[in-house]
N, C-alpha and C positions, 0 to 999 in steps of 0.2 A: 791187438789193442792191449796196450798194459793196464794196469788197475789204477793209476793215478789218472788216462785219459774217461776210462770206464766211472769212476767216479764223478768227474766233471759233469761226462753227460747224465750221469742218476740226476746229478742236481739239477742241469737244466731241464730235464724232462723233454719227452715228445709226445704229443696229443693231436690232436685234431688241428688246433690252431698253428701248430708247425713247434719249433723251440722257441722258449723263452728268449728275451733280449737280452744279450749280454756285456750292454754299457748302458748310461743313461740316454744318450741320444736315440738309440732303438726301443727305450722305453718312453720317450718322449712321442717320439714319431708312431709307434703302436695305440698309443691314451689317442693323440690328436686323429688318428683314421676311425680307432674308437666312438669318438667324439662325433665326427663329421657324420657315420652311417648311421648313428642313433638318432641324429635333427633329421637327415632324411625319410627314416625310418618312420619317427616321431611327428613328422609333418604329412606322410604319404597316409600314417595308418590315419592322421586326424581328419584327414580330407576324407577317407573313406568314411568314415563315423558320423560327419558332414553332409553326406551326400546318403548312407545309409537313414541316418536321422531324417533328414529332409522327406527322403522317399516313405517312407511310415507314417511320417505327420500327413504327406499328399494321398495315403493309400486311406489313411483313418480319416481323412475328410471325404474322399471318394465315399467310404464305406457309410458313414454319417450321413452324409446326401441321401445315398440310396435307400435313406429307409423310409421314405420319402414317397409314394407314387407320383408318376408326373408322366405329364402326354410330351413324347416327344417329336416335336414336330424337326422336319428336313426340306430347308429350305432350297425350293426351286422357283426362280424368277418367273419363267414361263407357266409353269402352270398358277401359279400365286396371282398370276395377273389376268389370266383366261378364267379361270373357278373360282372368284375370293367367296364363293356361298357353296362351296362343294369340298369335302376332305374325305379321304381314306383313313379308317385308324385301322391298324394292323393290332392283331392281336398274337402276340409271342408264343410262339410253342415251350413245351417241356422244357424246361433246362436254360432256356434261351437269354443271353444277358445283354444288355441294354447296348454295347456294342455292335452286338449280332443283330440287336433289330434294327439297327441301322443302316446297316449291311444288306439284311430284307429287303425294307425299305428301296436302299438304291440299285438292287438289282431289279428292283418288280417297274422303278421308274418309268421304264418304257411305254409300260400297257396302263400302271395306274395313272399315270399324268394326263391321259389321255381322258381323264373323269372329272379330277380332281389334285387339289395339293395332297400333301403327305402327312400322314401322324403315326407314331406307334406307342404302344402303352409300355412304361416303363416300370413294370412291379416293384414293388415293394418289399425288399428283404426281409421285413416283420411277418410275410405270412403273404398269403393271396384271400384280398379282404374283396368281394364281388360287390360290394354295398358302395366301397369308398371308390372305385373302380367307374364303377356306374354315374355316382357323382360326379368325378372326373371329367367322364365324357362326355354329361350333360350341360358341364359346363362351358365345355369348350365349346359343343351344338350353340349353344347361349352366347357365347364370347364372340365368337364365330360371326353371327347370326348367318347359322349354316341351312341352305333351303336343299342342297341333296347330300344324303348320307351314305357313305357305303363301308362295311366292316371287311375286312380280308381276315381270316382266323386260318392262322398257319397252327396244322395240327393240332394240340388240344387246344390251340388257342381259337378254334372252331367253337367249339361246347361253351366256351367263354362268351361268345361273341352273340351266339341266339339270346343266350339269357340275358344279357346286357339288351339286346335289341329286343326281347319282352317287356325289361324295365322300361326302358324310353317309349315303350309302345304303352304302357300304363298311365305313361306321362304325357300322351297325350302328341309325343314324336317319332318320327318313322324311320325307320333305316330302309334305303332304298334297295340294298344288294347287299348279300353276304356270301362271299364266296371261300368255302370250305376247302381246303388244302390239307390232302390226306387226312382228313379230324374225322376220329373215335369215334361213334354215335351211342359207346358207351364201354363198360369198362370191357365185356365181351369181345371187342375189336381190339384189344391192346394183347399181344401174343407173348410176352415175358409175363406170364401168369406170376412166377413166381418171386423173382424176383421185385414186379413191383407190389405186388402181394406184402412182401415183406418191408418194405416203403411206406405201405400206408397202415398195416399192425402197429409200428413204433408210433409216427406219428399222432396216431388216435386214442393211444395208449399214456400219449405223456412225454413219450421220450425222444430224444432228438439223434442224429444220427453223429458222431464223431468224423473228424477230418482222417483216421486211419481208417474207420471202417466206409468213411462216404468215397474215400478211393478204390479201393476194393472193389464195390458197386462200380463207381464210375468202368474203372477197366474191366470189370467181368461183363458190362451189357456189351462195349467194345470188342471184346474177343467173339460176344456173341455173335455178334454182322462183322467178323473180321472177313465174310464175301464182299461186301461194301467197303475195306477202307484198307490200306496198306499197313506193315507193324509202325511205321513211323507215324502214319495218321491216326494209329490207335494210342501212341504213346504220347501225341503231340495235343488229342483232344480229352485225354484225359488230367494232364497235368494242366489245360487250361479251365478245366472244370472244378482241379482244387487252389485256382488263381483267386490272388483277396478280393479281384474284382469281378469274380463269377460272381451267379446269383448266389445266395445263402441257401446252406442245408433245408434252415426252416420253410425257406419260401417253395425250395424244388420239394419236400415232404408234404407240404399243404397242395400244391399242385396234384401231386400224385392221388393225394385224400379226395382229392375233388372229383377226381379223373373218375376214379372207384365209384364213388357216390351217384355220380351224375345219370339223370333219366332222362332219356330224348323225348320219352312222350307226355311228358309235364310241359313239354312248350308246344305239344302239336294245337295251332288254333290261338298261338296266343301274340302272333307278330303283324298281324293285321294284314297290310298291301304288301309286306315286305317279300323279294323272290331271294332265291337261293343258288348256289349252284356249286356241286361235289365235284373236284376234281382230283387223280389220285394214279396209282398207282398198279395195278395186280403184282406185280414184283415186290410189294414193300415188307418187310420184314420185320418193322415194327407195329403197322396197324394191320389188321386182315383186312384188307381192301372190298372185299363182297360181304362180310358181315358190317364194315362202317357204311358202304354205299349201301347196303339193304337197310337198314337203320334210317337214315337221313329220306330214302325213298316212303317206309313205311311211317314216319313222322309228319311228315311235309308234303306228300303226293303232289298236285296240280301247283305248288310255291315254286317245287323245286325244277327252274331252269331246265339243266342238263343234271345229270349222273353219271355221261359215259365219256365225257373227255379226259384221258389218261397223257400221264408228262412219260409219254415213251421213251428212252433214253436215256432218262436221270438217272445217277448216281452222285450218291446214295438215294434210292428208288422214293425211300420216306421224305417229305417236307420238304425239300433242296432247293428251292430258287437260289438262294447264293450260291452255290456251285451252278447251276444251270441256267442261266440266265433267258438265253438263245431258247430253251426246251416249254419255260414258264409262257415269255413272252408270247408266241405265238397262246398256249393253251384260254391264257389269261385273255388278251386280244378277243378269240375265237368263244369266250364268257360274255364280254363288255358286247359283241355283234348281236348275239342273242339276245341279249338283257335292253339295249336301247341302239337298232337298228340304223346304219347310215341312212342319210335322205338320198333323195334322187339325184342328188350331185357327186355321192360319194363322198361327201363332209360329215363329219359328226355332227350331231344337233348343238348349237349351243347352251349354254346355263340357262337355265329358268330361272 
């Protein structure tokens, strides 16, 4: 190459975008392709921005809503129509978000429709307030005008569900059934001493837990029962635990505070007619199954139904109707037989 052609191309240069144009018409036609990918560009990113925008305003009303308590009821024709004086409120376990109880809910349908319609209590992101809780569901009793009551309390939403059904028994109304599902009979039963330990220090302290450090948490209880869950279900229920529409840090830290605090034998003697019945696990590896069933037996003696019917099978062993549906139903079923017996036709009794 001589130095006259070597100069030409100094001038036009090569780069990334290839060489320069070298008449107006290639610099015409380079401006106009220019032109063309920047509107697409310019119209592709705005639609994102669109739909990003949108989605934030729906998350920050989602979140707005939520701070809110509200009973959520799940509407089924059949039992709505057999029980309009009979409902289940389920009471949410740990961590649990208003999706998930819904999910409860339609998993347990089988054996609870058989009582009654469906409710589940939809916490409040501000905190777990047992006073405005209680209101709640007295008012529904009211709204209702409910003549049988029965609580389902999935895991600590067990601890939740006596005290509530004290309150209503103060007031004068009764819950007829409350059946405890793997629930804590105190903080003694909860086997992550230390990490929830450290849960309710902050909390009680003042301070709240950060979105880097509440993951952390999240995935370290995860690894812990990684015998319970595969790495994708450890990665998959942790990142939905730091989703905008999980519960809120403050609500799962007052949970925990409660769990800590809470004494089974402040309610022994205080729920009137009401029966009970424990059912659980010995595999579970987040409650100790014979220290919560010893608990609930030493509170309640002659209340409590049964204490020895176990969801054999389940996985994850802790709390799992929605994963096991088939495991609950029959247990659940084999609670409802004991608590209010078929007649001699093999019929359920009807509504009172």
């Amino acid at each position: 190459m001589n130095s006259d052609s070597t100069s030409r191309s100094s001038r036009r240069g090569t780069g990334p975008a290839g060489p320069e144009p070298s008449d107006p018409g290639d610099l015409l036609r380079t401006v106009f392709d220019l032109h063309r990918v920047s509107r697409r560009s310019f119209l592709a990113g705005s639609l994102a921005g669109i739909l990003l925008a949108a989605d934030l305003a729906a998350t920050d009303r989602i979140q707005h809503y939520r701070e809110q308590l509200e009973i959520l009821q799940v509407p089924d024709d059949d039992a709505d129509s057999r029980f309009p004086h009979a409902m289940w409120f389920l009471f949410p376990g740990y961590k649990t978000s208003w999706e998930e109880t819904g999910w409860l809910l339609r998993s347990l349908r089988p054996a609870l429709a058989t009582r009654g319609r469906l409710a589940g209590i939809g916490y409040s992101n501000l905190g777990l307030n047992v006073a405005r809780i209680l209101d709640a569901v007295h008012a529904a009793v009211r709204d209702n005008q409910l003549r049988r009551i029965y609580f389902y309390g999935h895991s600590f939403g067990g601890m939740l569900a006596v005290q509530v059904a004290a309150g209503l028994a103060e007031r004068g109304v009764a819950v007829d059934l409350i059946v405890l599902d793997s629930s804590p009979s105190g903080r003694s039963a909860v086997r992550d001493q230390a990490m929830f330990k450290g849960a309710v220090f902050l909390y009680d302290n003042g301070y709240r837990i950060t979105s880097g450090l509440r993951g952390g948490y999240e995935l370290g209880e995860r690894v812990l029962h990684k015998n319970e869950r595969s790495w994708r279900t450890v990665a998959e229920q942790t990142l939905e635990q730091l989703s905008p529409l999980a519960p809120s840090s403050r609500l799962i830290q007052s949970q925990a505070s409660y769990i800590y605090h809470f004494t089974v034998s402040r309610f022994a003697g205080t729920l009137g007619r009401t029966k009970l019945a424990f059912i659980g696990n010995p595999g579970d590896k987040t409650v100790d199954y014979a220290t919560a069933r010893a608990g609930w037996e030493n509170a309640f003696g002659d209340a409590l139904l049964t204490s020895s019917l176990v969801t054999e099978g389940a996985l994850p062993a802790h709390a799992s109707p929605q994963w096991n549906p088939g495991v609950y139903e029959d247990v659940v079923l084999e609670v409802l037989r004991l608590f209010d017996p078929p007649d001699y036709a093999g019929r359920l009794r009807p509504e009172e």
